[in-house]
Every structure is written in structure tokens, then in C-alpha cells.
C-alpha positions in Angstrom: -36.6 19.5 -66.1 -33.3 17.8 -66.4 -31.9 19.9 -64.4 -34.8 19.5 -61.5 -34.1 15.5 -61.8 -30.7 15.9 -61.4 -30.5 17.9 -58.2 -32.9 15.8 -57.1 -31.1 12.7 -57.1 -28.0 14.2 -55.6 -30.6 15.5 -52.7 -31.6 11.9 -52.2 -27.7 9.9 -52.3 -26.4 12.7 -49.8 -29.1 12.0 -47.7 -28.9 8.3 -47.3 -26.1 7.8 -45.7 -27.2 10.8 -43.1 -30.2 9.2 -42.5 -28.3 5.6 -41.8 -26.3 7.5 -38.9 -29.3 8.8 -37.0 -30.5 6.5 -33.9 -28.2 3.9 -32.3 -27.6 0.3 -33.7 -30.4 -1.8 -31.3 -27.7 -4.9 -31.5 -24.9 -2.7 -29.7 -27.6 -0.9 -27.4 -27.1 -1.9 -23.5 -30.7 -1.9 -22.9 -32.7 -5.4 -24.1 -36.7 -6.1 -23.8 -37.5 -8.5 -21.5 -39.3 -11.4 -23.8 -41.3 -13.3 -20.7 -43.7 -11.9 -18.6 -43.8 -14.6 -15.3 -41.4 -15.6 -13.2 -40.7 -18.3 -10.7 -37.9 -19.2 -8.2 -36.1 -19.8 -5.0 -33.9 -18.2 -2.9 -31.9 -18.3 0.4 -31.7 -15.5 2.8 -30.3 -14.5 6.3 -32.5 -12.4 9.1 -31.1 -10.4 11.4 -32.4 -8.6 13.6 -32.7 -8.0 18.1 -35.8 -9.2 18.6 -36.8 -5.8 20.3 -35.5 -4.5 23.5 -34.3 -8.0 25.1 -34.3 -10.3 22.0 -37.5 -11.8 23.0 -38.9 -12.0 19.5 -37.9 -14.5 16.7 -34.9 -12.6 15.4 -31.8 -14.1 13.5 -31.3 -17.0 11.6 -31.6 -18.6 7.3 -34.5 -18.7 5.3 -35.8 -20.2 2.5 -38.1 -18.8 0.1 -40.6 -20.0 -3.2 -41.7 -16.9 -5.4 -44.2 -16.4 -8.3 -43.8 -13.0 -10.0 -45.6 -11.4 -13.2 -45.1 -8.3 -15.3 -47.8 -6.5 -14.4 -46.9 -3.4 -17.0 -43.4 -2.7 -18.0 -42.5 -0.7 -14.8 -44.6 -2.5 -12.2 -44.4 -6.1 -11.1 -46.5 -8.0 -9.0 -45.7 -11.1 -6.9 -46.6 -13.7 -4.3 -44.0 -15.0 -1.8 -43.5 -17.5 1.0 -40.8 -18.2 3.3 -39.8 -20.7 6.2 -37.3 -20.2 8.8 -36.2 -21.3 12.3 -35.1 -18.5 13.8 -33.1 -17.7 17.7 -35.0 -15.8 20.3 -34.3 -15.8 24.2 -36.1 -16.1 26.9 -36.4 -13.5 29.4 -38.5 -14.4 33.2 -39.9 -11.1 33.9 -39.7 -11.8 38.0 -35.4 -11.6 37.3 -33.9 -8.7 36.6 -32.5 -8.5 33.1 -28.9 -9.7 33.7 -29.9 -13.0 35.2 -33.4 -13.7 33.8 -32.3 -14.1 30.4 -31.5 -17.4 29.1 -31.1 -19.3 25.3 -31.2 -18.6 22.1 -33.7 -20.8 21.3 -35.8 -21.8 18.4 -38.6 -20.9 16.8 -39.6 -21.9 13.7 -41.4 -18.4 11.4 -43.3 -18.6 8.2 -44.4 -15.2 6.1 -46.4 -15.0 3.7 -46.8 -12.1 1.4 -47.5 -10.2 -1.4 -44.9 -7.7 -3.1 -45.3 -5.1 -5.5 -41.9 -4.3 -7.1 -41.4 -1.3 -9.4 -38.7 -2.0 -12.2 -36.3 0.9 -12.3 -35.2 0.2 -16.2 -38.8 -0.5 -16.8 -39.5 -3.8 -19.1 -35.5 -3.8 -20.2 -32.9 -4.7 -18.8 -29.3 -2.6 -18.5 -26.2 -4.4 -19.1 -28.3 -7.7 -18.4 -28.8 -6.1 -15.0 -32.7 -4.5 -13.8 -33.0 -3.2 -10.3 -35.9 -2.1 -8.9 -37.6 -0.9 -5.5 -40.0 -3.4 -4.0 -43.1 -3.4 -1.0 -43.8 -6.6 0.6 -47.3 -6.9 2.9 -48.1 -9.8 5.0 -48.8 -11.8 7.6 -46.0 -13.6 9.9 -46.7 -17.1 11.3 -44.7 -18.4 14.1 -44.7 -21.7 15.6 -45.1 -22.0 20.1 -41.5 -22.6 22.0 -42.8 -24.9 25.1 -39.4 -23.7 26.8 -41.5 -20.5 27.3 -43.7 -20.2 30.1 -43.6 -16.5 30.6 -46.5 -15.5 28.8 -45.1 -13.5 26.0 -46.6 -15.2 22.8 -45.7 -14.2 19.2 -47.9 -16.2 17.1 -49.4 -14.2 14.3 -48.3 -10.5 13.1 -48.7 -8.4 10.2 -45.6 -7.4 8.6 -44.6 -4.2 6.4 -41.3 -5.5 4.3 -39.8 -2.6 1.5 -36.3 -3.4 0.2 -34.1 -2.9 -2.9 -32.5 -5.3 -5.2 -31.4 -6.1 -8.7 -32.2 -9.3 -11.0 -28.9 -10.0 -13.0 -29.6 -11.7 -16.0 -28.0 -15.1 -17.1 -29.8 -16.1 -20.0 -33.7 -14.8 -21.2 -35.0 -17.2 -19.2 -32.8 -17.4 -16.0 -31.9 -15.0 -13.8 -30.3 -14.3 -10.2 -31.9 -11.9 -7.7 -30.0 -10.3 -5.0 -32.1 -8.5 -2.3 -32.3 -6.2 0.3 -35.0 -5.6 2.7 -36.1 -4.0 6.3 -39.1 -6.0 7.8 -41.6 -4.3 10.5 -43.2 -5.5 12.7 -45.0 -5.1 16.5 -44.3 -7.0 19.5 -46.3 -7.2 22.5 -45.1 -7.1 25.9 -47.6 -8.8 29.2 -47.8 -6.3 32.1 -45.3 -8.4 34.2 -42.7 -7.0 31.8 -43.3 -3.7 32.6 -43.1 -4.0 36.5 -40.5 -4.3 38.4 -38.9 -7.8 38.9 -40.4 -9.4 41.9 -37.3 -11.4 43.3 -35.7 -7.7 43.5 -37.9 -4.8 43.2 -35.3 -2.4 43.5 -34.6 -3.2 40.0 -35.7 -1.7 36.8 -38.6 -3.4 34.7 -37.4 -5.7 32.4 -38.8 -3.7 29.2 -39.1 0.0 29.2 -41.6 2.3 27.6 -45.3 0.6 26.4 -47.3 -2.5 26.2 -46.0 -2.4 22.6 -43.0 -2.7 20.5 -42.2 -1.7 16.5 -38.9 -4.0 15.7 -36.8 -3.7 12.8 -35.0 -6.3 10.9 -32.8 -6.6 8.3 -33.6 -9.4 5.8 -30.9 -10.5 2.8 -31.6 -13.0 0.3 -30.1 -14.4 -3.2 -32.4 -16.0 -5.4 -32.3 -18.0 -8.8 -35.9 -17.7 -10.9 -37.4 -18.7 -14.2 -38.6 -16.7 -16.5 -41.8 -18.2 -19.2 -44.3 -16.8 -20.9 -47.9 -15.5 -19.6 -50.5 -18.2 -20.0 -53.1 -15.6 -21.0 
């Protein structure tokens, strides 16, 4: 029995210090838990894009955004955003040919309004204070008249299919930066005098090629600074 106790003992002291090596120390671990689940903030952004084939659509200028945000699950996030800008655009008269019927940029002022569901690529951490993610953004675009246009293309109100990329780089638990990336779709629709030839020379090509309507893509970068608190529920 003495002897039993004995071994025992030694058993248990050369464990210990095994077992005290297994895993990694959570203080010197890269990864950290994100501790708020709601998120608020602002950013600044440039759009670029051509405004389809002749840059008739509001296409390039800043913006300015106000975003709610909240942890959904540790991998999905859901949020709410709206955005303001005054963007260029030209106008084109449709009885010119291209080369001299084009005139501007002028502006036209563009709200969207959307929802965004954002899937967190580190999940509810954060690596290196950094968490970047893959995002979806649906909504509607809301665009303001230009009286300098009396054409009879309109672009008032469009849905809009926005997926991007980013990262939220973490200054403090509460306060982060977000950098952005995203493509924004939308359709564009062209009246029939577009698509004819230009009256004032109709040996001339029509001013827009192809059908009444138009898919455009364009770019959309933004930096943001947001709040971080805790749910209210």
C-alpha cells in the first residue's frame, strides 16, 4: 500500500506541469471575443462609376453614410444603412449624334437606402484586432430630378444589388474603423429616341446601342468610424 501511494503521487507531480503546457495562454492568443453586440457609425465614401454607355446615369462623386449594425450570431451580422450623395451625370440630346450632343457633368443629388447582411470571416473574434468579412447590401436608390434635362430619360427610383468586402480594424472594444469595398448594380432605362438614329443626321449611329435597358456597375469605397454597445435586449 505504501508503495501504491507513493507511485501514485509521483504520477500526479509529473503530470502537472504536462498538463499546464497543453492549450495556448488566452492573454497571448491573437484572437479576442467581441464583448458588444450593436454597432453604430458613419462613414465617407467615393462612387465611381460611367453611368452606362454615355454617362447618362448618376455616376461619380462622395458620399456620406449613417449605419446601425447588430450581431445577429457570431458569424452573421445584420444591418441598416443610408447614404446621401450628389453625384455627376451628363446629358446626352438624343436628336445629336454622340460627339456633339453630350454636354455637363451635372448634378444630381442620390439617396440609397438598404439593408446588408455581412458574414464575419473570424466569426464573433477578432484577429490581430482586425475582422473582415463579406457583405450583401439590398435596396432601393432615390434620386432627385435635374431640370437641365429635358430629354426624357428619368432616373428616379431603382432597386440596387450592392456585395462588397471589407474589414473593421479595431481601436478600442468599443470603437472601431471600417474600410469597405463594394460593386453596386443597378438598371437604367433608355426612351426609344435613344435607340434611333439622331434626327439632325440620320446617317449616324443611335446614341445607345443594344435594348431599352441597361445593367451598370459601380464601384463604391468608403471608410467608416462606428460604436460598439451592448444589445438592449
Amino acid at each position: 500500500m505504501r508503495l501504491r501511494a507513493s507511485s501514485l503521487l509521483a504520477v500526479v507531480l509529473c503530470a502537472h506541469p504536462v498538463a499546464a503546457q497543453v492549450g495556448h495562454d488566452p492573454a497571448s492568443s491573437p484572437y479576442r471575443t467581441l464583448r458588444y453586440g450593436q454597432f453604430i457609425g458613419g462613414s465617407v465614401g467615393y462612387f465611381n462609376g460611367v453611368g452606362g454607355q454615355i454617362g447618362i446615369a448618376p455616376h461619380q462623386g462622395m458620399t456620406v453614410g449613417l449605419r446601425y449594425d447588430f450581431l445577429a450570431a457570431g458569424t452573421i451580422t445584420l444591418g441598416f444603412q443610408g447614404s446621401y450623395g450628389s453625384l455627376d451625370r451628363f446629358i446626352v440630346d438624343p436628336s445629336k449624334p454622340i460627339e456633339t450632343g453630350r454636354t455637363g457633368p451635372v448634378r444630381q443629388s442620390v439617396t440609397v437606402v438598404e439593408g446588408i447582411l455581412q458574414f464575419n470571416l473570424t466569426g464573433g473574434k477578432t484577429w490581430n484586432r482586425i475582422a473582415p468579412f463579406v457583405s450583401g447590401g439590398f435596396g432601393l436608390v432615390l434620386a432627385g430630378s435635374t431640370p437641365e434635362d429635358t430629354t426624357g430619360f428619368k432616373f428616379r427610383t431603382k432597386l440596387a444589388i450592392s456585395p462588397g468586402i471589407g474589414a473593421r480594424i479595431f481601436l478600442a472594444d468599443r470603437l472601431f474603423l471600417k474600410l469597405e469595398a463594394r460593386s453596386s448594380f443597378w438598371q437604367i432605362s433608355y426612351p426609344a429616341a435613344f435607340r434611333a438614329p439622331p434626327s439632325s443626321d440620320p446617317t449616324k449611329p443611335a446614341v445607345v446601342s443594344g435594348g431599352a435597358k441597361e445593367w451598370v456597375t459601380n464601384g463604391w469605397y468608403s471608410v467608416g468610424l462606428s460604436y460598439a454597445f451592448h444589445r438592449p435586449f
